[in-house]
N, C-alpha and C positions, 0 to 999 in steps of 0.2 A: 590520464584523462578519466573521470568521472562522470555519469551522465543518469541523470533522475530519468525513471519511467514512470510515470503518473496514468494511473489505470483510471479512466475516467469512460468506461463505454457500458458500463452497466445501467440497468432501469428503473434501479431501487424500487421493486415492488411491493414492497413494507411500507412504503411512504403513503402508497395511497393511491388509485387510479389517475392517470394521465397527467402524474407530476414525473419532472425529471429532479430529484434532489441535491443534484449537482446546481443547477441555478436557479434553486432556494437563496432569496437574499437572507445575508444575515451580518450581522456590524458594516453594513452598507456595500457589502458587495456577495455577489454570488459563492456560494460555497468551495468550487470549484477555486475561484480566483484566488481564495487564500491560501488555498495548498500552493498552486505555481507559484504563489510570491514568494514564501517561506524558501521553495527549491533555488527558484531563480537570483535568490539573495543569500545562497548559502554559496561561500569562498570556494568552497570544495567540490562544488557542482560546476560541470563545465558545458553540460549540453542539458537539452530534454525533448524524451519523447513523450507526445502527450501521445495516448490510446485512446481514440475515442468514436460514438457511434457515426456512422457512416451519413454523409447528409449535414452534417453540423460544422461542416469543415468553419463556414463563414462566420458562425458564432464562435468560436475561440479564435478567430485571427481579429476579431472585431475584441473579445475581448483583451488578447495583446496587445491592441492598441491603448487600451483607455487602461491596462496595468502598465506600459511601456516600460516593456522587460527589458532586460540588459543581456541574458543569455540567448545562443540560438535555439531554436527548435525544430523539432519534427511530428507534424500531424500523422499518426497511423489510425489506421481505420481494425476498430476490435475486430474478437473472435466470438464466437457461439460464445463460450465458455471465458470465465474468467482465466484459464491457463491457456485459454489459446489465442487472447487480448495480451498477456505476457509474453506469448512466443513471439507477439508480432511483432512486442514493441523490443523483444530482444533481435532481432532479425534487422530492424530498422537504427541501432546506436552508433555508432560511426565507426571505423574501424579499428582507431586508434584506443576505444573503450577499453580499462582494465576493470572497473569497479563498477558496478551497478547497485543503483538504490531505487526498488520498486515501492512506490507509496499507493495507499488508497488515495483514488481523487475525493473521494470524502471525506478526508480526514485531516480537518484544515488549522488544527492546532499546532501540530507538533514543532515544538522546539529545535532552533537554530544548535542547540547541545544534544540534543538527541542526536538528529542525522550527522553530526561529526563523532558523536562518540559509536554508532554506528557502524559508518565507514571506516574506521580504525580496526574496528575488533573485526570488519570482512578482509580490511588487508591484510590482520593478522593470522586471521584463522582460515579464511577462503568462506565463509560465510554465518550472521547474525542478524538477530533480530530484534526490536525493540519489543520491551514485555515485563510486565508488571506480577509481584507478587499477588498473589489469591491474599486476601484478608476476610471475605466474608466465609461461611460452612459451604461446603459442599455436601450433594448427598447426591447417589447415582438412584436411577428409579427403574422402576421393570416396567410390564408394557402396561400398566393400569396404570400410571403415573404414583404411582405407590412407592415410598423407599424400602430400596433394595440395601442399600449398605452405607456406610460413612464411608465420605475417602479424605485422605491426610491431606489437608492443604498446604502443608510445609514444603510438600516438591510441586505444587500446583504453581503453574504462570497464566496469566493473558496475556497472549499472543499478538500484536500489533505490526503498524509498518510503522518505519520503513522495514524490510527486510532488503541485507545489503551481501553484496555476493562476487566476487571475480567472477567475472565473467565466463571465462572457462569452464566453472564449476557449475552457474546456473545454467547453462546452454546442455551443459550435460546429464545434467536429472532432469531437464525438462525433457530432451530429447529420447531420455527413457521411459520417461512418464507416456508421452508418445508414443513410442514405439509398442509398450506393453496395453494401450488403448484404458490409460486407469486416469480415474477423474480425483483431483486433490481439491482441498480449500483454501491452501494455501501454498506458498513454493518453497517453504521450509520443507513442509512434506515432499518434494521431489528429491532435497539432500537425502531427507535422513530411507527413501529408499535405496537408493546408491550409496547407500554409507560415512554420509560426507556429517559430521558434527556440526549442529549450528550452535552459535553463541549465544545465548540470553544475554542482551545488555540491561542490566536494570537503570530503567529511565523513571524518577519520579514527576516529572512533571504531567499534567496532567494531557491526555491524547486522544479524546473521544471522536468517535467514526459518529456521521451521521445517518440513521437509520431510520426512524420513525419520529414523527411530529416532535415527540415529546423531547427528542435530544436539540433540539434549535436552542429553545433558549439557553440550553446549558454551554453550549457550543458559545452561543453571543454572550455568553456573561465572562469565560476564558479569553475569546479573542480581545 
């Protein structure tokens, strides 16, 4: 069994004072709602936990209805931190969970090929990531915003979700993560402190997170 955690309890404070950019409309429905569809309509998904801010229960049961999903879910309520909105929703997957795929609840593109070629490479290797080759220059700065050095973007990625994981394997870098009281930004960082290799799948289609005003349209022009 498979089960999408869909981290949706954050405030997007990039967006702009007293918006929630989760239900930003955009190609006629809430930003939010495209990502559940895309999970809830993938074969390989078999449950989902949405993560989300505490208070809101009513607006996403109201939106399952007018998406009338086909898979079950589970409403958990986030944490402080983005990894401790992860722990909850790892805490909350059913028992019978072997694979987990945590998405941004913002990030309401990604491809029905993504997240299977994803979960593959987590069954194969115990944990992967969706991530795209660097194609623009990099250059690292010092603290004047001044360049400091070129860096080689031949082993350079961006970094996206899903990130997909056995179960076993996530529960246990986060639970380190935890323990050692360290703040990550993502939960491939909780592997690679425990030692666990994660995959790069290179996914070319396109997978943009929404973050500030200016990504909507580019967002509604993909969907």
């Amino acid at each position: 069994m498979n089960t999408a955690i869909i981290v949706a309890a954050g405030r997007g404070t990039r967006m702009g004072p007293g918006i929630d950019k989760l239900f930003l409309e955009v190609a006629g429905l809430p930003v939010v709602a495209h990502t559940w569809r895309r999970f809830d309509q993938h074969p390989d998904i078999h449950h989902l936990c949405l993560v989300i801010r505490p208070g809101l229960e009513s607006d996403f049961e109201e939106l399952a209805r007018k998406l009338a999903v086909r898979r079950p879910f589970t409403l958990v309520p986030g944490g402080a931190e983005r990894q401790d909105s992860v722990w909850n929703g790892l805490s909350s997957v059913p028992w019978e969970t072997q694979l987990v795929a945590i998405q941004d609840g913002a990030r309401p593109c990604t491809s029905l090929d993504t997240i299977s070629r994803c979960l593959l490479a987590a069954e194969q290797t115990g944990a992967a990531v969706a991530a795209q080759r660097a194609v623009d220059t990099f250059k690292e700065a010092d603290s004047q915003q001044r360049v400091a050095r070129h860096l080689d973007r031949s082993s350079l990625w961006a970094v996206q979700t899903p990130q997909c994981f056995r179960l076993t394997v996530i529960r246990n870098a986060l639970a380190e993560v935890r323990a050692r009281g360290l703040s990550i930004t993502d939960d491939t960082g909780a592997c690679e402190l425990i030692g666990v290799p994660v995959q790069l799948v290179d996914c070319p289609d396109p997978n943009p997170k929404v973050t500030v005003p200016a990504d909507l349209p580019v967002v509604s022009l993909w969907l």
